[in-house]
LOBATI-328801 format. One line per field, with one value per residue (C-alpha): residue in one letter; chain; x, y, z. Coordinates in pm, 1 decimal, padded with zeros to 6 digits. Example, Ala and Ser with C-alpha at 12.3 -4.5 7.8 and 13.67 -1.06 7.14 Angstrom:
% residues 2
res A/S
chain A/A
X 01230.0/01367.0
Y -00450.0/-00106.0
Z 00780.0/00714.0
This chain:
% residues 409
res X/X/X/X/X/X/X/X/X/X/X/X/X/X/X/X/X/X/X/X/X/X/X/X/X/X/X/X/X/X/X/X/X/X/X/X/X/X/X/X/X/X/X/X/X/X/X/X/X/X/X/X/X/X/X/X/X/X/X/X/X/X/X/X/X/X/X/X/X/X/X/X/X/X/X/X/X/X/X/X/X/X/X/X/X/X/X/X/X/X/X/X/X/X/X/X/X/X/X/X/X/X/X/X/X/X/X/X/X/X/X/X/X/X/X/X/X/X/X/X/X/X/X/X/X/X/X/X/X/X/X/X/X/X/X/X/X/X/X/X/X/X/X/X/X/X/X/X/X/X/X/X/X/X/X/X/X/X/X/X/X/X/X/X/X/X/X/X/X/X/X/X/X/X/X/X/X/X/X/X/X/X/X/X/X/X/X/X/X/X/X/X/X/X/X/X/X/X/X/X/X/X/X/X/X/X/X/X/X/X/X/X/X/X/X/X/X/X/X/X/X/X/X/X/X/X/X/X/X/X/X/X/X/X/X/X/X/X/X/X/X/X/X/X/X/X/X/X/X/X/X/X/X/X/X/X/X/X/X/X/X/X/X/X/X/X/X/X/X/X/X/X/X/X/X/X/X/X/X/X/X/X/X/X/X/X/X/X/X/X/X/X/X/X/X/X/X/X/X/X/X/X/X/X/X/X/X/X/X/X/X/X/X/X/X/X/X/X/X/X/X/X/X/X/X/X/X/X/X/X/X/X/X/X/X/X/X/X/X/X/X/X/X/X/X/X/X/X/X/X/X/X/X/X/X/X/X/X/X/X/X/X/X/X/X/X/X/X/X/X/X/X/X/X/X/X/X/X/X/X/X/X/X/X/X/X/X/X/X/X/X/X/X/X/X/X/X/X/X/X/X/X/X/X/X/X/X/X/X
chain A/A/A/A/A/A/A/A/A/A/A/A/A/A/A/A/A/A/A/A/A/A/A/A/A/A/A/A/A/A/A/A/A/A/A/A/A/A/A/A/A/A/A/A/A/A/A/A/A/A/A/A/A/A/A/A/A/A/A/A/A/A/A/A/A/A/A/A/A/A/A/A/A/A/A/A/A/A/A/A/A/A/A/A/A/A/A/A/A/A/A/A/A/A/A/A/A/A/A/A/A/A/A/A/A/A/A/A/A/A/A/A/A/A/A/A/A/A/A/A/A/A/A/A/A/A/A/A/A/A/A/A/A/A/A/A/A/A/A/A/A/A/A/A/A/A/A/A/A/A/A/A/A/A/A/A/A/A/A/A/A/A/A/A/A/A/A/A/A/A/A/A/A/A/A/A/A/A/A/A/A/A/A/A/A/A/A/A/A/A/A/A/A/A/A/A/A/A/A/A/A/A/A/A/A/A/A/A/A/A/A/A/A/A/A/A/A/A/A/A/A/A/A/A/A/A/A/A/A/A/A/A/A/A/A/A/A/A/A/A/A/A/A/A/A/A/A/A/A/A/A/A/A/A/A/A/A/A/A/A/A/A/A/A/A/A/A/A/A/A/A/A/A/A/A/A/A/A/A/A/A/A/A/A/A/A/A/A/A/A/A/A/A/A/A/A/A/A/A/A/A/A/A/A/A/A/A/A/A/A/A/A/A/A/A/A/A/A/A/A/A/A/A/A/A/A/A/A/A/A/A/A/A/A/A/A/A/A/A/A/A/A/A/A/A/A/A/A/A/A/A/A/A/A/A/A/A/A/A/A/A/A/A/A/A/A/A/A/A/A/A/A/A/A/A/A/A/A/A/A/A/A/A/A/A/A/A/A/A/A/A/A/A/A/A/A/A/A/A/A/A/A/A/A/A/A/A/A/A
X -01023.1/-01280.1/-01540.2/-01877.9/-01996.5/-02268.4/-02296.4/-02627.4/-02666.1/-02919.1/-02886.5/-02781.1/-02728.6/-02677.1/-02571.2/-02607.7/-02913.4/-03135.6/-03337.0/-03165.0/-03237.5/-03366.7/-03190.3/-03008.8/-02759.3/-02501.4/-02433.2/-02050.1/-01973.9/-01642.7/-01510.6/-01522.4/-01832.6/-02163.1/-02411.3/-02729.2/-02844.7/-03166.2/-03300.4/-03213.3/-03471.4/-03449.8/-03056.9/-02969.7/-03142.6/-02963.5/-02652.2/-02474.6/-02518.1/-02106.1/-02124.4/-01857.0/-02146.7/-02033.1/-02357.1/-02355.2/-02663.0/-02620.8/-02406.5/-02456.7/-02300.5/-02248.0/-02034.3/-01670.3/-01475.2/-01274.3/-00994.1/-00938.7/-00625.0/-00313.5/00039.8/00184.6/00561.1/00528.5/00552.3/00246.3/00603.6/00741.2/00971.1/00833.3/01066.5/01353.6/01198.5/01177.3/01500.6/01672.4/01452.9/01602.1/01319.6/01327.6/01224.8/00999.7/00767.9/00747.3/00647.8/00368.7/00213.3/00234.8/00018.7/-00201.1/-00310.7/-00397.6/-00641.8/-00817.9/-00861.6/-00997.7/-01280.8/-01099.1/-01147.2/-01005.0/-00776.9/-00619.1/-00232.8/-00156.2/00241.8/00508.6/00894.5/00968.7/00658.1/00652.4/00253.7/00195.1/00406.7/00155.6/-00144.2/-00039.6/00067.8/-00286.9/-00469.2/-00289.2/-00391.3/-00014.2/-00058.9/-00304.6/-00501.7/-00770.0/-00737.6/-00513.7/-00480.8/-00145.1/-00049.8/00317.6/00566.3/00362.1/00454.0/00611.4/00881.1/01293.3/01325.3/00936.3/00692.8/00791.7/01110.6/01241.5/00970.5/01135.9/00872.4/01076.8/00963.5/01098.2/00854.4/00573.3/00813.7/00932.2/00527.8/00412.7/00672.2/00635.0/00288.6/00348.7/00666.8/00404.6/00132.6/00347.9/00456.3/00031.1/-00029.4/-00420.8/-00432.3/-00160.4/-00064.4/00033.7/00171.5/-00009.2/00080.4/00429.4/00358.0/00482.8/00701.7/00939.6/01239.4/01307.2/01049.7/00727.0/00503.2/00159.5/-00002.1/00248.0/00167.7/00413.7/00268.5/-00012.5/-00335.5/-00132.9/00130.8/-00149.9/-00337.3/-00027.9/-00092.8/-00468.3/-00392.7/-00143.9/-00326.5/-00621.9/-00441.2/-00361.5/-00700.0/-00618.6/-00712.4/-00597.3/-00549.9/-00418.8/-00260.1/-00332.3/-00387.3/-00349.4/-00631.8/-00435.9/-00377.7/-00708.4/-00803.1/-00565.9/-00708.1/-01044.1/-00926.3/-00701.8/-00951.5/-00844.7/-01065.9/-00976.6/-00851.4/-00685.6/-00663.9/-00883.9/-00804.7/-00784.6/-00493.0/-00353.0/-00065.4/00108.3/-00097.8/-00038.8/-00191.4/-00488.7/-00576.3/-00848.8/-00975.6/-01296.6/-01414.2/-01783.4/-01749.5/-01468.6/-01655.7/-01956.3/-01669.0/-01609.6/-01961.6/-02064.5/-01746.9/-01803.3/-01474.2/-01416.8/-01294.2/-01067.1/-00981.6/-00752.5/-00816.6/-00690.8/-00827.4/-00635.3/-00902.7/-01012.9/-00669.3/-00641.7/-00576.3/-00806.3/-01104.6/-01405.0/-01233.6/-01248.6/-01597.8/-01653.6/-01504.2/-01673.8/-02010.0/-01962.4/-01835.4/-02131.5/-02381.3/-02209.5/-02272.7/-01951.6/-01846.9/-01678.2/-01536.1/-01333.3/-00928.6/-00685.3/-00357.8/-00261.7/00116.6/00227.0/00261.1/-00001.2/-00218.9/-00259.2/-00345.2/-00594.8/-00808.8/-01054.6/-01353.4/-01254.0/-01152.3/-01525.9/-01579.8/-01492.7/-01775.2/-02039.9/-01907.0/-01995.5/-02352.2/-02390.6/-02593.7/-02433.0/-02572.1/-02423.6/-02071.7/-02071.2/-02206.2/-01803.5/-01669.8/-01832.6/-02038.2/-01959.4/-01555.3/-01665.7/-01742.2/-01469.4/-01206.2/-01396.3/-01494.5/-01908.1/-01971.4/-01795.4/-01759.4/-01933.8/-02242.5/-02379.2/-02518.5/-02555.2/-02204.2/-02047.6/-01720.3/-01778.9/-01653.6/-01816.7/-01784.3/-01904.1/-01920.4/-02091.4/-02401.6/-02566.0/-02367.1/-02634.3/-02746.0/-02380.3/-02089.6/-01842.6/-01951.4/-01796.8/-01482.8/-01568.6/-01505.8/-01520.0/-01531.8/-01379.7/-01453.4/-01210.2/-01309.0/-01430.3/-01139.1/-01214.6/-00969.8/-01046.0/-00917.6/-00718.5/-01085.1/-01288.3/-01229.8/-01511.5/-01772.9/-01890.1/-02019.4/-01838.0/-01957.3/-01704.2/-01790.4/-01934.9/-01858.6
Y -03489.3/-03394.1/-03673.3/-03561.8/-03444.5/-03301.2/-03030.5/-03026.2/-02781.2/-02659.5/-02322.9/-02247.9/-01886.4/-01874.5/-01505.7/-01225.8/-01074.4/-01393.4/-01580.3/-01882.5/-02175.2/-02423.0/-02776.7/-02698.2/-02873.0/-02791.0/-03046.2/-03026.9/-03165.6/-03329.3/-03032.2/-02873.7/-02652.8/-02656.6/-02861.8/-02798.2/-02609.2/-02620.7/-02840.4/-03146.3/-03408.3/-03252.5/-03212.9/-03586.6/-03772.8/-03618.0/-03701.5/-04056.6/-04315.2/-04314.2/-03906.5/-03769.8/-03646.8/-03377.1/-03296.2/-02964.1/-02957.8/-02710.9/-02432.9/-02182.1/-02293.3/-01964.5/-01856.2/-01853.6/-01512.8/-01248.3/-01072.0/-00768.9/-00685.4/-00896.6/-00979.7/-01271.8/-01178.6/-00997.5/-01166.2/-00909.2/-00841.1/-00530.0/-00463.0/-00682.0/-00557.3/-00610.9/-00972.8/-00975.3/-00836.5/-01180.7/-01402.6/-01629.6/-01696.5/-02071.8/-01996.5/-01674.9/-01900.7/-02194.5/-01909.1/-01771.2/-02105.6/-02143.5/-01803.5/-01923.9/-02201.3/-01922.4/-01813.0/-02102.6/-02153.1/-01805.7/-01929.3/-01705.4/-01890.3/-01583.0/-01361.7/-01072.0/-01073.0/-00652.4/-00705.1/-00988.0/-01019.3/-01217.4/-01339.2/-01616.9/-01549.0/-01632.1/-01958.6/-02009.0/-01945.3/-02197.9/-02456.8/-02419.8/-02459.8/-02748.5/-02894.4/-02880.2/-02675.9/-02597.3/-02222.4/-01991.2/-01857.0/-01632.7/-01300.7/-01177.4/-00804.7/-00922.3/-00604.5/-00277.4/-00015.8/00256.6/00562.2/00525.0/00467.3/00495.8/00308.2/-00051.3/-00051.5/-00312.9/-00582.3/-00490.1/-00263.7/00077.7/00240.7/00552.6/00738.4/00653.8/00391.3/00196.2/00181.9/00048.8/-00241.6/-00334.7/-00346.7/-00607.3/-00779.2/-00850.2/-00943.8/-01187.7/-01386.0/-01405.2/-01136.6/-01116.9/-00670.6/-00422.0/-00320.9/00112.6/00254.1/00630.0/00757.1/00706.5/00479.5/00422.7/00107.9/00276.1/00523.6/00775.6/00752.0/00961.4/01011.3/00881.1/01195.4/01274.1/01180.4/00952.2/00987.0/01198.7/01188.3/01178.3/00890.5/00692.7/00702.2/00551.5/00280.7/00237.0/00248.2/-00034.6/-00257.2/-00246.4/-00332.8/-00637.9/-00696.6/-00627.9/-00415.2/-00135.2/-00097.1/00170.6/00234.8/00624.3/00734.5/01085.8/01310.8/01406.2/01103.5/00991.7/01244.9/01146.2/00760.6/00899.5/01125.2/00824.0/00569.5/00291.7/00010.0/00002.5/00232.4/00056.2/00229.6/00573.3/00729.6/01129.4/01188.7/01576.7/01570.4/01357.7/01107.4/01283.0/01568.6/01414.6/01636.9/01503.7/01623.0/01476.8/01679.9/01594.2/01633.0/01351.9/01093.1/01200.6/01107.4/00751.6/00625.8/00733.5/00567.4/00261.2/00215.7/00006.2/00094.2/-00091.1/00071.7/-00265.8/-00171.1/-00456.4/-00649.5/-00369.3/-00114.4/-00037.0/00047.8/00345.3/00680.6/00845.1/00604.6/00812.8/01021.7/00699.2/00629.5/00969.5/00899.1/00563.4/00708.2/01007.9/00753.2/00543.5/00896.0/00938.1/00584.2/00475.4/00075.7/-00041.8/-00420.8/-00634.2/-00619.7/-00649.0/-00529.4/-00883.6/-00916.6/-00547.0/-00496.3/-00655.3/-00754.5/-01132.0/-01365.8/-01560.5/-01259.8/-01164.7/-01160.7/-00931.5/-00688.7/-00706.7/-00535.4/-00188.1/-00189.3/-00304.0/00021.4/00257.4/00123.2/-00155.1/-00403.2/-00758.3/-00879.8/-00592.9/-00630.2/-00983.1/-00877.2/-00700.3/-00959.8/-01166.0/-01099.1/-00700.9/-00855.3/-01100.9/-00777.5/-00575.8/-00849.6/-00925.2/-01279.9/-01208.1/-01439.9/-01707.0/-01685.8/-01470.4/-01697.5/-01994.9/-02109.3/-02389.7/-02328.1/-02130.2/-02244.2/-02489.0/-02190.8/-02232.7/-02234.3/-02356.6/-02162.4/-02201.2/-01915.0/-01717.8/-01417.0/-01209.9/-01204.7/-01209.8/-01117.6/-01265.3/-01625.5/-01549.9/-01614.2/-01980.1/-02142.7/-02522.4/-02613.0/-02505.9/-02591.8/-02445.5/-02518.6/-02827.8/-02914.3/-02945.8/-02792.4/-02808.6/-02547.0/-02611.7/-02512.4/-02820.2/-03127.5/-03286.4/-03016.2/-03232.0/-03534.1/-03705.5/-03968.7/-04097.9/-04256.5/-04641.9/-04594.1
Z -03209.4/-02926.2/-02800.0/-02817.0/-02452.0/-02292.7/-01967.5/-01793.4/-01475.3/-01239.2/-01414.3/-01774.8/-01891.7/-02295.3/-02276.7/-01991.9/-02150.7/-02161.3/-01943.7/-01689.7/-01846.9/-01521.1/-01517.8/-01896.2/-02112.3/-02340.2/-02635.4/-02767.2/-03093.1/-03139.0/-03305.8/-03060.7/-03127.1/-02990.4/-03139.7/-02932.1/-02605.5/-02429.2/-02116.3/-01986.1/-02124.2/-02481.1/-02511.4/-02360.4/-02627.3/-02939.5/-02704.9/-02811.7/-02615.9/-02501.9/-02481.7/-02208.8/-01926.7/-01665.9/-01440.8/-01215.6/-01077.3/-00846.7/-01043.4/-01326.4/-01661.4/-01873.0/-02151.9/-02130.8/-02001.6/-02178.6/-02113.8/-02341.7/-02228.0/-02092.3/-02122.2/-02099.1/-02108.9/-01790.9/-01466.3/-01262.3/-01036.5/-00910.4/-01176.4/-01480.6/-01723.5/-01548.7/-01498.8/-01848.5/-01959.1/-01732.7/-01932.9/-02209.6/-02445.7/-02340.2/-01967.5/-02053.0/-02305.7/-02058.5/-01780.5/-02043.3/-02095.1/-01710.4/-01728.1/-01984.0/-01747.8/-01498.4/-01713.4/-01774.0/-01387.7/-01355.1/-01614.2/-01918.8/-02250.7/-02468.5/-02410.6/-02598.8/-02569.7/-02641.9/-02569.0/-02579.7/-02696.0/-03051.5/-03097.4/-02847.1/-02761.5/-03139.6/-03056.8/-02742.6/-02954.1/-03224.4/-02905.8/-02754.0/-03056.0/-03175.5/-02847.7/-02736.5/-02462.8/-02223.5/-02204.1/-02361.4/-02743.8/-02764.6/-03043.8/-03016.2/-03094.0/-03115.4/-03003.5/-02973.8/-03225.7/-03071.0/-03135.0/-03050.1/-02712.5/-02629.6/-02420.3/-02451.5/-02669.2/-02520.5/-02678.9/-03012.8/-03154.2/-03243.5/-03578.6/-03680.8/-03956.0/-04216.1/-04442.4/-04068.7/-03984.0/-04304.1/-04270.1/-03898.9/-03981.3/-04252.3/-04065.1/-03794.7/-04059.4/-04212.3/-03848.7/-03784.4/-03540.7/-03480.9/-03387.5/-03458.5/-03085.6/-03117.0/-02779.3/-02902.8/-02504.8/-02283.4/-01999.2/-01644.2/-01752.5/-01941.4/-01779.9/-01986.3/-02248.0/-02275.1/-01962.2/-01928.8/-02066.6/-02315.3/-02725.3/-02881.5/-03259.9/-03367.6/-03555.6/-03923.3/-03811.2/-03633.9/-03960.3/-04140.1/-03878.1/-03912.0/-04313.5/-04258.3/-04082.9/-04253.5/-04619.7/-04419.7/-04277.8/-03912.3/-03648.3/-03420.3/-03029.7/-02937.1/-02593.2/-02485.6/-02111.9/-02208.3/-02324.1/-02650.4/-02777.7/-02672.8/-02919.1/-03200.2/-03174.3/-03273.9/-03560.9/-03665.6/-03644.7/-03437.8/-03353.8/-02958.9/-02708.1/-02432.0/-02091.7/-02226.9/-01910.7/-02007.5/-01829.1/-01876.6/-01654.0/-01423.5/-01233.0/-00882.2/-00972.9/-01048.4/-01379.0/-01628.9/-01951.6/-02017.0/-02378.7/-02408.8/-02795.8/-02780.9/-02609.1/-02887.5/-03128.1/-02994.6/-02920.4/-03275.2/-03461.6/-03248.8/-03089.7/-02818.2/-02454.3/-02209.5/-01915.8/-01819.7/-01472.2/-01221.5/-00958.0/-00705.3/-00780.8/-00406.1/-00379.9/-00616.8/-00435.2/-00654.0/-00706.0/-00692.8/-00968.5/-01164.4/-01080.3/-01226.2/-01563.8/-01582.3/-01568.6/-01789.9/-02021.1/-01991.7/-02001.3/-02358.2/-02485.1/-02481.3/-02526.8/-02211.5/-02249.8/-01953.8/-01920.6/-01701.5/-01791.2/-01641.8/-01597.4/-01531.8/-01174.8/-00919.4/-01235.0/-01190.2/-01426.2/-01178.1/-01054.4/-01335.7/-01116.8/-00894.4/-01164.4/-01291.5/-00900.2/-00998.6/-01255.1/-01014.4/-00760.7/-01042.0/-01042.3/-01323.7/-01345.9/-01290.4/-01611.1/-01802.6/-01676.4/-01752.9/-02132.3/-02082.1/-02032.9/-02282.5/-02594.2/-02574.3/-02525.6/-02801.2/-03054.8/-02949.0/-03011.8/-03377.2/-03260.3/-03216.0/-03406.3/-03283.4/-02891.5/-02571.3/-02579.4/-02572.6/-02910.6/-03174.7/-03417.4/-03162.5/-03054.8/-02687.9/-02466.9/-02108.5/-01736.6/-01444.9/-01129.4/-00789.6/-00715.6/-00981.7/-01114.0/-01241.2/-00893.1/-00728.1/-00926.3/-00739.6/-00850.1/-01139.4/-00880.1/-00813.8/-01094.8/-01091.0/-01463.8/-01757.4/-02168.0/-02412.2/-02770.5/-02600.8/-02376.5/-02079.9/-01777.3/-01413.4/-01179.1/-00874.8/-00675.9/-00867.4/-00676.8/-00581.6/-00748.3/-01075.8/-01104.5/-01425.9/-01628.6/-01890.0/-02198.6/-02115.1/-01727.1
């Protein structure tokens, strides 16, 4: 069990759309859940008198990060697959937990695993919330549906028609996946399988999917870079669409479909975007194009949330922050790309109630970083303190940054 604790700082931001709270504390309960918020003077004396104290009086205590969009499996390497393919299970779930701890140093206190081989981020999950292992929560997708030979075969998700769906859907229901992972476009990973822009299932077999999960209570991301099977996840249904980047023919060519009536589609059915864009960004040879689709996205209402991709190649597990960047480029406001990467995240992941802000019964997910981020985003890269469901973790960057007092020291 948790000791009770408390987290006072010079600045304490409950969610991105509220007011700073000056010279703020957070009470944690020993379950791990927050028991009280609010300043200084009036959270310390409903505090024990042998609570765990860690003071930060000069840095901004806000809600825990989320990352939409990861995989563990995959080493962020040139060749991640091949990486993966050497990998006993043995050495590829000690190198995942070794990832999970990245996370927590880059102030990420959930994260959504879309992608991993036999189930070994479900093992992770169950490690880190026994208190086993160190890292964020974790909902696992388990291996991505996805057709013979298709985008990601090689995690062990193949299915072949409507009967193969409907019982990978419940194989992966019964081993505790949290989402139902569907690989709806080919992908750049996988030689020989579908390209970016090409469907692998349409609207009717996606359905099958959406109809499976939801008999087993789960939801739907769906994986689609290409404008068809954008299309197809909002006739289906699905609850995410990961990537959503309207691809209509090879990336070199730089062709986009961007169907006004499609993006009506998605705002009104309330599906979630995640362009798991990483921290390379600047780097893309067509950026302004993608500063373009962002913003005709957001002129049509559409839910944007934070991901990464982290693990495929040059998407690093320790680098959330300056993912967050591209957002800022197309024009938003710091305060609305950290609701992204928190209580919109929160929603998107089906955890709003529960995480993405700071609040009495809320789960004790918070960071500690130096500067204010709604005035500077890249504080949000200087994190010194981290609580996970009230555990605390301190980054490589936090020596000497708190001031700790331990229970009757």
């Amino acid at each position: 069990m948790n000791k009770e604790l408390i987290v006072t700082a010079g600045r304490v931001l409950a969610a991105p759309d509220g007011a700073p709270l000056h010279d703020g504390a957070v009470l944690v309960a020993t379950d791990g859940t927050i028991s009280a918020i609010g300043t200084q003077a009036e959270v310390v004396q409903l505090a024990s008198p042998d609570v765990d104290r860690w003071d930060f009086p000069d840095k901004t205590v806000l809600p825990g990060l989320v990352n939409c969009h990861i995989h563990l499996a995959f080493d962020a390497s040139a060749d991640p697959a091949a990486t993966l393919r050497n990998t006993d299970d043995v050495a590829l779930l000690a190198a995942m937990t070794e990832r999970a701890g990245q996370l927590l140093d880059a102030g990420i206190t959930t994260a959504r695993d879309l992608g991993d081989r036999g189930g070994l981020a479900a093992q992770l999950r169950n490690a880190i919330g026994a208190g086993t292992a160190a890292g964020p929560r974790i909902l696992t997708a388990g291996a991505p549906l996805t057709v013979v030979g298709g985008h990601c075969w090689f995690l062990g998700g193949e299915v072949t028609g409507d009967a193969s769906i409907r019982a990978a859907v419940a194989d992966h229901a019964a081993y505790g996946v949290d989402v139902i992972k569907v690989m709806v476009s080919g992908g750049h990973m996988t030689p020989g399988g579908a390209a970016m822009w090409e469907p692998q299932f349409d609207a009717r077999q996606l359905e099958v999917v959406v109809d499976a999960a939801r008999e087993v209570g789960l939801p739907v991301a769906a994986h689609a870079h290409g404008t068809d099977s954008i299309i197809a996840c909002v006739e289906a249904g699905v609850d995410t669409i990961e990537h959503c980047t309207w691809l209509v023919g090879h990336p070199a060519e730089g062709r986009y479909g961007t169907p006004d009536h499609v993006a009506e589609m998605i705002a009104a059915a309330g599906i979630y975007v995640c362009p798991a864009r990483s921290s390379n960004w600047e780097t893309f040879k067509r950026l302004d194009s993608l500063l373009d689709r962002l913003a005709w996205m957001d002129r049509h209402g559409l839910k944007v949330v934070a991901g990464t991709d982290a693990g495929v190649t040059g998407s690093f597990f320790d680098d959330f922050a300056r993912s967050l960047g591209l957002y800022a480029r197309a024009g938003w406001s710091p305060a609305r790309v950290l609701a992204m990467a928190t209580t919109e995240a929160a929603a998107a992941i089906g955890l709003a109630d529960s995480i993405g802000q700071l609040k009495p019964g809320f789960s004790a997910d918070l960071i500690a970083v130096d500067g204010d981020p709604l005035a500077d985003l890249d504080a949000l890269g200087r994190v010194r303190f981290v609580l996970a469901r009230g555990r605390v973790h301190l980054p490589p960057a936090a020596s000497g940054s708190q001031q700790h007092a331990a229970a009757g020291g």
